[in-house]
C-alpha positions in Angstrom: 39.3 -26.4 -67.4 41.3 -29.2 -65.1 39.8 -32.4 -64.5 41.0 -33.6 -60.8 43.9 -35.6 -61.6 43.6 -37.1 -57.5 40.2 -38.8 -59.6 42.4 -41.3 -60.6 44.2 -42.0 -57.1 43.4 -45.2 -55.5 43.9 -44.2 -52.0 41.3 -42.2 -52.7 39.1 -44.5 -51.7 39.5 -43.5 -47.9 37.7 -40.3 -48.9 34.8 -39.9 -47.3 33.1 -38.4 -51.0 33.0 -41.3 -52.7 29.8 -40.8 -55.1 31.8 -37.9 -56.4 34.7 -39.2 -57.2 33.3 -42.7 -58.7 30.8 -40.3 -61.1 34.0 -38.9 -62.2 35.9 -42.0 -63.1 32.9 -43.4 -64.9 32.6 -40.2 -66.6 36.2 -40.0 -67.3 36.2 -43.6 -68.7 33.3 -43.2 -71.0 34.8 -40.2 -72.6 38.0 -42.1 -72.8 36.6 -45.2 -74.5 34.9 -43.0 -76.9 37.7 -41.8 -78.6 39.1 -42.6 -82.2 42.1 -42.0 -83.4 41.7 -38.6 -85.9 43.8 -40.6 -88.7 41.5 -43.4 -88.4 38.4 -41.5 -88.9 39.4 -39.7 -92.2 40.9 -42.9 -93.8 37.0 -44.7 -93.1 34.2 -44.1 -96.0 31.3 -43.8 -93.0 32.9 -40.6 -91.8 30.5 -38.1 -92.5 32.7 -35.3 -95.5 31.6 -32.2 -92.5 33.4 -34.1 -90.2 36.9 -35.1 -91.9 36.6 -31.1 -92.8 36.6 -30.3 -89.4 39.1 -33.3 -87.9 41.7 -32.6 -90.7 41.7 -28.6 -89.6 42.1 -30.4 -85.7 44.8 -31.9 -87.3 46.3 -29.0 -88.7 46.0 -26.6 -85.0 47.3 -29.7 -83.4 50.6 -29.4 -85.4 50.7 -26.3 -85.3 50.4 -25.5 -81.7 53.4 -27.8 -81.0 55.7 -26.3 -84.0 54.9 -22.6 -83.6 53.7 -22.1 -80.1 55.8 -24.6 -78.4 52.9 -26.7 -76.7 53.8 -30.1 -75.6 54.3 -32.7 -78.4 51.6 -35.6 -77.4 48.7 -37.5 -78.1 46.2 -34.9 -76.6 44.0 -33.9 -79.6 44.5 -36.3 -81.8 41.8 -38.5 -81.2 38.1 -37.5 -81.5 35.2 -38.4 -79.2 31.1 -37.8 -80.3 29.9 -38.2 -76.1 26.4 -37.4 -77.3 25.6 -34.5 -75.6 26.1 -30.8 -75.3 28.8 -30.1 -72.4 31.5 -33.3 -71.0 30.8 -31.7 -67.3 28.9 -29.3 -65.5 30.7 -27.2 -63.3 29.2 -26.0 -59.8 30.8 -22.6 -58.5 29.5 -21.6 -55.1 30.4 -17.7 -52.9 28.6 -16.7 -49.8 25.8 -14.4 -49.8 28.1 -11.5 -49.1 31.2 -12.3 -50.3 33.1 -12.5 -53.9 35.6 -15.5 -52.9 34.2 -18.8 -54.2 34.6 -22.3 -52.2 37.4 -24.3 -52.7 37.5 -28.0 -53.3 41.0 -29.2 -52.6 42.3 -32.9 -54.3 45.6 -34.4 -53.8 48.0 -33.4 -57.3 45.7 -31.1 -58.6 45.3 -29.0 -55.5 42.2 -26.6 -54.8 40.2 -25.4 -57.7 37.2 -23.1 -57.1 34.7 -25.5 -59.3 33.3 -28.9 -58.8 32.4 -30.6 -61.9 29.6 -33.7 -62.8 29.3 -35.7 -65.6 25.3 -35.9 -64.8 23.7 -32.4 -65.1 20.9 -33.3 -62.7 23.8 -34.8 -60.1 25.4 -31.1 -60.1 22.3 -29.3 -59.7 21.7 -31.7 -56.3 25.2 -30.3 -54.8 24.2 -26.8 -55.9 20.8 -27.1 -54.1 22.5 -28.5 -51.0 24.8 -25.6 -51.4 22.0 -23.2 -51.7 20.1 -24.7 -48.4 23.9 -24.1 -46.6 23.2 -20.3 -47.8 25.4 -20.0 -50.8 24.9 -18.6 -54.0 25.8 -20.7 -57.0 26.3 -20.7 -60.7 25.6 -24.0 -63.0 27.3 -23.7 -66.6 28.2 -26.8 -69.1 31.9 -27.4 -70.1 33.1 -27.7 -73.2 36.5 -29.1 -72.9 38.9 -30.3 -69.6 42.6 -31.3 -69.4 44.1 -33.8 -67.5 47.5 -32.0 -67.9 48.6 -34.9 -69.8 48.2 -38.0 -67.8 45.6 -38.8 -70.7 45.2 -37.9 -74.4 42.6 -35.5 -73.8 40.4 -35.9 -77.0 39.0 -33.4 -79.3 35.0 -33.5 -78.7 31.9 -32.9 -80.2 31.2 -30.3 -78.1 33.3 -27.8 -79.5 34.0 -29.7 -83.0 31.7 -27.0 -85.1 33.0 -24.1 -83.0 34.2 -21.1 -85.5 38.0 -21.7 -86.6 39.5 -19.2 -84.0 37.3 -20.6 -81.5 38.4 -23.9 -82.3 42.1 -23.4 -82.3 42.0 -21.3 -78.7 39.9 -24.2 -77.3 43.0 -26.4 -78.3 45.5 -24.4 -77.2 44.3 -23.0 -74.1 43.9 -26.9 -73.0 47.9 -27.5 -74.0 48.4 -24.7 -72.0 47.2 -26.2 -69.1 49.9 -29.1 -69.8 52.5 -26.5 -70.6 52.5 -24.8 -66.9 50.1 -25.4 -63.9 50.6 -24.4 -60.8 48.7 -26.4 -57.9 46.2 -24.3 -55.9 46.4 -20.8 -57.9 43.4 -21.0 -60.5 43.4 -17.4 -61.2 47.2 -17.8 -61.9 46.8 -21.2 -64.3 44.0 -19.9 -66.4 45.3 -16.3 -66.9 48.1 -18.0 -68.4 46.2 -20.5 -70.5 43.9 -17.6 -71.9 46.7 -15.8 -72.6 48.4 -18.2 -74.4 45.3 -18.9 -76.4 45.0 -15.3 -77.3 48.4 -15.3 -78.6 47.9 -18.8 -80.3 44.8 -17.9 -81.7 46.5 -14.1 -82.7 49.3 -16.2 -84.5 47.6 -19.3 -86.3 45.0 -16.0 -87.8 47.8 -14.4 -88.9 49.9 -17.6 -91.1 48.4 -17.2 -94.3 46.0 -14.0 -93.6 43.1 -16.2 -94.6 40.5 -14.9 -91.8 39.0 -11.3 -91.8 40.8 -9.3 -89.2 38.3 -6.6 -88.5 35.7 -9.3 -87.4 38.3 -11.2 -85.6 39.5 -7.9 -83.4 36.0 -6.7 -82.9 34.8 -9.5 -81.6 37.6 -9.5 -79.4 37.1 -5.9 -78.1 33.6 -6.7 -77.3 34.7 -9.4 -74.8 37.1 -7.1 -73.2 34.4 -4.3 -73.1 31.8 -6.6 -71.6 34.6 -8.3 -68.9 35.7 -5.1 -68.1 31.9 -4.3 -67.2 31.2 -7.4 -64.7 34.5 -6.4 -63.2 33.5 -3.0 -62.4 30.9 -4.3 -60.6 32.9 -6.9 -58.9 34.9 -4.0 -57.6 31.4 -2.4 -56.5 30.3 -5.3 -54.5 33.5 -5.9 -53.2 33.4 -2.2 -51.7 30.4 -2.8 -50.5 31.1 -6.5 -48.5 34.4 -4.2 -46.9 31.8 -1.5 -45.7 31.0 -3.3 -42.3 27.0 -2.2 -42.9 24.2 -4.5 -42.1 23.1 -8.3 -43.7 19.8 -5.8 -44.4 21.5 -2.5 -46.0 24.4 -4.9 -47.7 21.3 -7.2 -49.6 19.3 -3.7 -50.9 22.4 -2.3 -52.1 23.5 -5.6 -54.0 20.4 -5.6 -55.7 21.3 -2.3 -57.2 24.4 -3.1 -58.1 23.2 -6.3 -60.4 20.4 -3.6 -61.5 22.4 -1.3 -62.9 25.6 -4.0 -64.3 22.0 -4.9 -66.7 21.2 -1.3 -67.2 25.1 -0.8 -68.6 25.2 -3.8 -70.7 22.1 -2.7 -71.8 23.2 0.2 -73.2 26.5 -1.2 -74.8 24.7 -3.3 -76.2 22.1 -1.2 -78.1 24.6 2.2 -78.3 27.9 1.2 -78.6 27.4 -2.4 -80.3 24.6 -1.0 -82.4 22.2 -3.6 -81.1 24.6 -6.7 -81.0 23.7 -9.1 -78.8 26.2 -11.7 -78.3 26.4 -11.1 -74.4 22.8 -11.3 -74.2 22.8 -15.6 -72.7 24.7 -14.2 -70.1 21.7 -13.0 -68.3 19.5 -15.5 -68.5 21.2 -17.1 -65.5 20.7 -15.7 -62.1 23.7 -12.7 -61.7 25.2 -13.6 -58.4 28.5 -13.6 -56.3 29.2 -17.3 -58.3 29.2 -16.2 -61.1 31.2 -12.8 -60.7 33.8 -15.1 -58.5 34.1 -17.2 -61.7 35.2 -14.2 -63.5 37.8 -13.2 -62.0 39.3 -16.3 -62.2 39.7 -16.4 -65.9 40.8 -12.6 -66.0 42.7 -11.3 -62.4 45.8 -12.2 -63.9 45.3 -12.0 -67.5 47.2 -8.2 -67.7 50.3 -9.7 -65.5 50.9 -12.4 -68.1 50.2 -10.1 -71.1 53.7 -7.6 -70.0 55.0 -11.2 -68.9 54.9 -11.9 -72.8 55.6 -8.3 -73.9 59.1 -8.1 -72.3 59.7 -11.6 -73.7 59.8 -9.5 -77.1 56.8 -12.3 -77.8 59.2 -14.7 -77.5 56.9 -17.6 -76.9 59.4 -20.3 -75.4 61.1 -17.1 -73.0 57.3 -16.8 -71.8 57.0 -20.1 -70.7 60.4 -20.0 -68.9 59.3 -16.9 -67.2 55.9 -18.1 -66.2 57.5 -21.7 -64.9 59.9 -19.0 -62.9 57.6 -17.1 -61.5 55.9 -20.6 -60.3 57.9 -21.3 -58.5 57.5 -18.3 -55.8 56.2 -18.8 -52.6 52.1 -17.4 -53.4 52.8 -14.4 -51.6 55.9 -13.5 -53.2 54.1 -14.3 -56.6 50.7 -12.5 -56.1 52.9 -9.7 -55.4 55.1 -10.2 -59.0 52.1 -10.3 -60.5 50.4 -7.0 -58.9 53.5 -5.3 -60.1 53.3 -7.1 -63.9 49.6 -6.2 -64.4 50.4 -2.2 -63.2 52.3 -2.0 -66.6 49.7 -2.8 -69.0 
């Protein structure tokens, strides 16, 4: 995820939004004066032992990520911050009632992004309610992580510290990403990049020593592609269905099938194909709605154009980068056309 760089802009204070954007540099601030410096914290005897496990193996990605995959050499990551709570932001997503594009909130630097995120939970559920009253369907869902593409040294947090190793690492290098290459106003085409490079990351620092099971590694893998390739087939339903021209009346009956049956076939890849696993399960226990499949998309529209990106850089990792920066720089047209033409060859 990006935090708003413009959130640190002093003309900003012509905007007419200011409660947002002072929430966000207060928020910003605490995180920032939270931080210790990794080094600092295993050197100190109150440290608990769990924790200098975990910050020396932050350590460890950190270096890693910039010697073998290239990511920018800085202080992101090497500081640790406990913020005392589960998520650093909640994010608000919003679509219309009958269509799969989400708003866009647009800041100077960063550009648009299709999410606006709070530090206060309850302060992000008011904009989603006001949403709601304009007629919009939303989607509330913590965050984990942000990157401020390197204007700050984004610390490691306690809201991801325990994750699994894999986990861990992808959370790390997927934010580096976002430093590596971002193009302003193209989400779809900044985080398909980022998960791709955390795939590959994650795919490499497995692979150093072969100390991590493989089979659980790539299963767990397949399952997520299985279960995104099921909420995009029903993006693709509804997005048939918003083209078909029929009535607000016919259009709402027929959506409600559609979410219907996307439960009915996770349902039974759950308890057929995944013999009963569950993982996916949390998904559902938020309302299914345009928000949320609009979110979707943005993490994996692009994601097969960057994986043939990589593939004809032989998996040369410092090639993909150049390639990706090229590709940048094309007019959006011009590049959501590159990219069509990328993701036919996966």
């Amino acid at each position: 995820m990006l935090l708003s760089l413009s959130l640190f802009v002093p003309t900003l204070a012509l905007c007419s939004d200011l409660g947002y954007y002072a929430q966000a540099i207060q928020g910003h601030v605490k995180v920032l004066l939270a931080r210790q410096p990794i080094e600092k914290l295993l050197m100190e005897s109150n440290t608990p032992p769990e924790l200098k496990e975990r910050l020396q193996l932050v350590l460890e990605i950190r270096d890693f990520a910039s010697r073998e995959l290239q990511l920018p050499e800085n202080g992101s990551y090497r500081s640790y911050a406990d913020i005392q709570r589960a998520a650093v932001v909640t994010n608000v997503i919003a679509a219309p009632e009958f269509s799969l594009q989400p708003l866009n909130w647009c800041f100077p630097f960063a550009g648009c992004v299709s999410y606006r995120g709070y530090y206060d939970p309850q302060t992000a559920e008011r904009f989603a309610a006001s949403l709601r009253e304009q007629g919009y369907e939303t989607d509330l869902y913590g965050v984990s992580a942000y990157s401020t593409l390197g204007w700050f040294d984004d610390p490691v947090l306690n809201t991801f510290i325990d994750w699994p190793e894999a986990a861990l690492a992808g959370q790390i290098f997927h934010e580096l990403a976002h430093q590596q290459l971002y193009v302003k106003d193209d989400s779809s085409f900044n985080e398909a990049f980022a998960e791709v490079v955390e795939a590959e990351g994650v795919k490499r620092w497995l692979a150093r020593q072969g100390q991590i099971p493989r089979p659980a590694i790539t299963e767990r893998q397949e399952r997520q592609q299985a279960f995104t390739e099921l909420l995009l087939q029903s993006r693709r339903e509804l997005e048939a269905l918003y083209a078909s021209g029929q009535s607000a009346e016919v259009m709402r009956a027929e959506k409600k099938i559609i979410f219907s049956e996307l439960r009915q076939r996770y349902q039974l890849l759950r308890d057929e194909t995944w013999q009963g696993y569950s993982g996916f399960d949390r998904w559902f226990e938020r309302p299914v709605n345009n928000a949320r499949l609009a979110a979707v998309a943005t993490y994996h529209d692009r994601k097969p154009s960057f994986l043939t990106l990589l593939q004809r850089a032989d998996g040369d990792l410092g090639r993909f980068y150049r390639e990706a920066a090229a590709l940048a720089r094309h007019p959006r047209a011009e590049r959501d056309g590159i990219l069509a033409e990328l993701a036919k060859a996966q």
